[in-house]
C-alpha positions as a printed Julia matrix, in Angstrom:
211×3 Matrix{Float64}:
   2.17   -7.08  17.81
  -1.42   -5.66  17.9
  -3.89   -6.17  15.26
  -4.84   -2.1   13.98
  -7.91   -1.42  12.13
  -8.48    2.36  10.36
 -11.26    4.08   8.51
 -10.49    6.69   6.06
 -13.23    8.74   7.11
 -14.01   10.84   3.71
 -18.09   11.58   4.1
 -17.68   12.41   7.95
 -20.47   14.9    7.14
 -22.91   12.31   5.43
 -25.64   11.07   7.49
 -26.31    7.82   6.74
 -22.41    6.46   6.5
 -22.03    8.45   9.57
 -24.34    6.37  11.15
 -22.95    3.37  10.23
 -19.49    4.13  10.64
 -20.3     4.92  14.74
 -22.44    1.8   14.74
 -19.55   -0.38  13.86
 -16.81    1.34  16.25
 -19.26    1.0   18.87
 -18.23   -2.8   18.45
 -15.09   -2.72  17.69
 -11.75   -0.31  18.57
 -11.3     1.92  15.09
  -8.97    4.66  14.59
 -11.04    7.29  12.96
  -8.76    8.82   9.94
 -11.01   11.93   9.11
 -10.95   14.21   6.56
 -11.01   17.79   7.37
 -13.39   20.13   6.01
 -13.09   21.41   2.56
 -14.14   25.03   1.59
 -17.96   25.25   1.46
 -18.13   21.81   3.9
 -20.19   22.15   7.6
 -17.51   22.91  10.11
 -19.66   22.54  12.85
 -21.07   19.23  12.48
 -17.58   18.21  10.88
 -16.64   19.18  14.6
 -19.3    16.96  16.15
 -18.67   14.23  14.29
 -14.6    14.22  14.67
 -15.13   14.41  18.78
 -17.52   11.98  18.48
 -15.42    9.72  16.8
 -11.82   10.89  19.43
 -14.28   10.01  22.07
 -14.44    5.96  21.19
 -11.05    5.41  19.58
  -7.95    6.85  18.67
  -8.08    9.86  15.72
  -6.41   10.35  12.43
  -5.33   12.97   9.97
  -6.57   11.58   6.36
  -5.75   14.79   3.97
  -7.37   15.0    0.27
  -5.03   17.77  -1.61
  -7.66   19.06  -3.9
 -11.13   18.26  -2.85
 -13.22   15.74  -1.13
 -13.36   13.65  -3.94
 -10.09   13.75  -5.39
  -7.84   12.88  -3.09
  -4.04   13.31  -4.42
  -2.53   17.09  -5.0
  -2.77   18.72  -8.39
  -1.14   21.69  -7.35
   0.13   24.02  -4.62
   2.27   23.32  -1.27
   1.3    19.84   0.19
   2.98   19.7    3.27
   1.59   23.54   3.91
  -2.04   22.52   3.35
  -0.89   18.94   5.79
  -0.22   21.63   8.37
  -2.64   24.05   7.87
  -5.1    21.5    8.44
  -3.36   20.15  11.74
  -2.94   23.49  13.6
  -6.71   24.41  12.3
  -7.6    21.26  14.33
  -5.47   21.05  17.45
  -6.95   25.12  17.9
 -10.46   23.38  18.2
  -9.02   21.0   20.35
  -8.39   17.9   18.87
  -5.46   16.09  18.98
  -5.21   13.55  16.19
  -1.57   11.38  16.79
  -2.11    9.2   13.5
  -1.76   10.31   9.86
  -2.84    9.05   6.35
  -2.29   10.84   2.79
  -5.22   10.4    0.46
  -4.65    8.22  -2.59
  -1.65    6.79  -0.38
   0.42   10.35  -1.37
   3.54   10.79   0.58
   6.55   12.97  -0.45
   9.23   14.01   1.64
   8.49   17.36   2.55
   4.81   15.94   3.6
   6.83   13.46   5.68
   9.11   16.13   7.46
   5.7    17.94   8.01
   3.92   14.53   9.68
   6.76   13.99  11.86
   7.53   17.26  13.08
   3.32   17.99  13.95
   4.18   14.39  16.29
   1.93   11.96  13.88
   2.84    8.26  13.69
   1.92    7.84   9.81
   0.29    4.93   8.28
   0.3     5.73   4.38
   3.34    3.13   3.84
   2.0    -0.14   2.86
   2.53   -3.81   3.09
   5.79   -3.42   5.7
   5.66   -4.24   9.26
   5.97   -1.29  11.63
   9.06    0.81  10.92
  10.53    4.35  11.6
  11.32    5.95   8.4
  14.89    8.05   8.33
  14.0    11.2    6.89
  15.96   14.15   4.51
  16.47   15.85   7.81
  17.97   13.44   9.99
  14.77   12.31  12.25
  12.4     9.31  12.42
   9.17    8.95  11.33
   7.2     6.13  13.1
   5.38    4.55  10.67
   2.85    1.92  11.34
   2.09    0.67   7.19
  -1.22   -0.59   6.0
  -1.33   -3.49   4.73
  -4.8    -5.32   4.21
  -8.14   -4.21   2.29
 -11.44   -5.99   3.32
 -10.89   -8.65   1.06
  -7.63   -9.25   2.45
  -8.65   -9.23   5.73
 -10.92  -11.96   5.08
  -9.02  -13.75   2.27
  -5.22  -13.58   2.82
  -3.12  -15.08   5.98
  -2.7   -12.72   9.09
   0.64  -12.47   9.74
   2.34  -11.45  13.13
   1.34   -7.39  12.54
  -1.8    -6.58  10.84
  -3.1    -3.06  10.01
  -6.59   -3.47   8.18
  -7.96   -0.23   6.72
 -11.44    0.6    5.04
 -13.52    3.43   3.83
 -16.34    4.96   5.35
 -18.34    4.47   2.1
 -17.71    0.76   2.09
 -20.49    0.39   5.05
 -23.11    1.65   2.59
 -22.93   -1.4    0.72
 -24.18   -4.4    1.91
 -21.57   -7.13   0.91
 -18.8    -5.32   1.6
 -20.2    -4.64   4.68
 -20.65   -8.05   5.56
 -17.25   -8.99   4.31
 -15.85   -6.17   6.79
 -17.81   -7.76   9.49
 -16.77  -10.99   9.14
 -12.99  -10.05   9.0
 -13.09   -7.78  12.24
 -14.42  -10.92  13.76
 -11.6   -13.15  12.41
  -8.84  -10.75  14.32
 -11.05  -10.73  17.06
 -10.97  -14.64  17.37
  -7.04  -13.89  17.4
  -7.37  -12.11  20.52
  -5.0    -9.53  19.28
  -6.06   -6.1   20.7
  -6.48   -3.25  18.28
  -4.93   -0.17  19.01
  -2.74    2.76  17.34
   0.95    2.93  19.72
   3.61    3.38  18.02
   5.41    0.51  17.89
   9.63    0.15  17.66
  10.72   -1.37  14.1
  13.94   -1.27  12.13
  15.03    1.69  10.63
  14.21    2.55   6.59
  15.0     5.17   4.0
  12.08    7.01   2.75
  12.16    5.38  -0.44
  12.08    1.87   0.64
   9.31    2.98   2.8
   6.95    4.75   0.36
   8.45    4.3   -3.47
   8.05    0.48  -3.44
């Protein structure tokens, strides 16, 4: 199985982490999970940046409920504002195929939601890839996270790895090193990363995300 690697993009309009982020997946294969804009937020550069990022890697849905820095809902219809957000971004013409809720939310309607918009999801975590048997009767691909930085550098790599970081991470030095050092140690694996789906065994929603 392929080795994945994800950033939860959630300052896609900050400069400097910007900077860093494209820096780093110009050396290594990333799937860009990017927040969409918030009320108030630059569209147009949010814009820039997201087909920047489509144009070296594969590109992610990463929604935060109630604002940019608070990631799970408080309130209101999550799997609406899960959609809202997808058809506001395939009509400027990007087509992310990979999802993530912030603050690893999930529920079932926001799963029903993620599978019928097409997204493989990634919010499950610690599995090995799976499709997850939903309310209605159809599969979710899911593709689970299942290492931090510190992971990825401390813990064994087992047969499937999906490591994940945050944007924010490569503004500080040490955990920037520590990132670094563990792309390089899947890299000496010669495992490819990439985001296909991949086949798994079947699992119930709850033994997927209320573990």
């Amino acid at each position: 199985m392929p080795a994945i690697v994800s950033c939860h993009l959630e300052r896609p309009l900050d400069h400097e982490t910007w900077r860093r982020f494209r820096r780093l997946q110009d050396r290594f294969e990333i799937a860009a999970l990017i927040r969409p804009p918030h009320y108030g937020e630059d569209r147009a550069l949010w814009l820039d940046h997201a087909r920047e990022a489509a144009a070296h890697g594969p590109l992610g849905h990463h929604t935060h409920w109630t604002s940019p820095a608070h990631a799970r809902p408080t309130g209101g219809d999550p799997a609406a504002r899960v959609r809202e957000e997808a058809e506001w971004m395939r009509g400027q013409g990007l087509a992310p195929t990979l999802f993530c809720g912030g603050g690893w939310y999930m529920d079932e309607e926001v799963a029903e939601t993620v599978a019928a918009l097409g997204y493989t999801d990634c919010t499950a975590r610690g599995l090995e890839p799976c499709r997850v048997r939903l309310p209605s009767g159809g599969l979710l691909p899911e593709l689970p996270t299942t290492h931090s930085i510190g992971a990825l550098v401390r813990r064994r790599l087992g047969p499937y790895v999906h490591a994940y970081f945050h944007d924010y991470d490569l503004l500080d030095a040490k955990r920037r090193f520590a990132l670094v050092a563990g792309l390089a140690r899947l890299h000496r694996r010669e495992r490819a990363s990439g985001s296909e789906p991949l086949a798994g065994p079947e699992r119930s929603f709850s033994e997927a995300f209320e573990r």
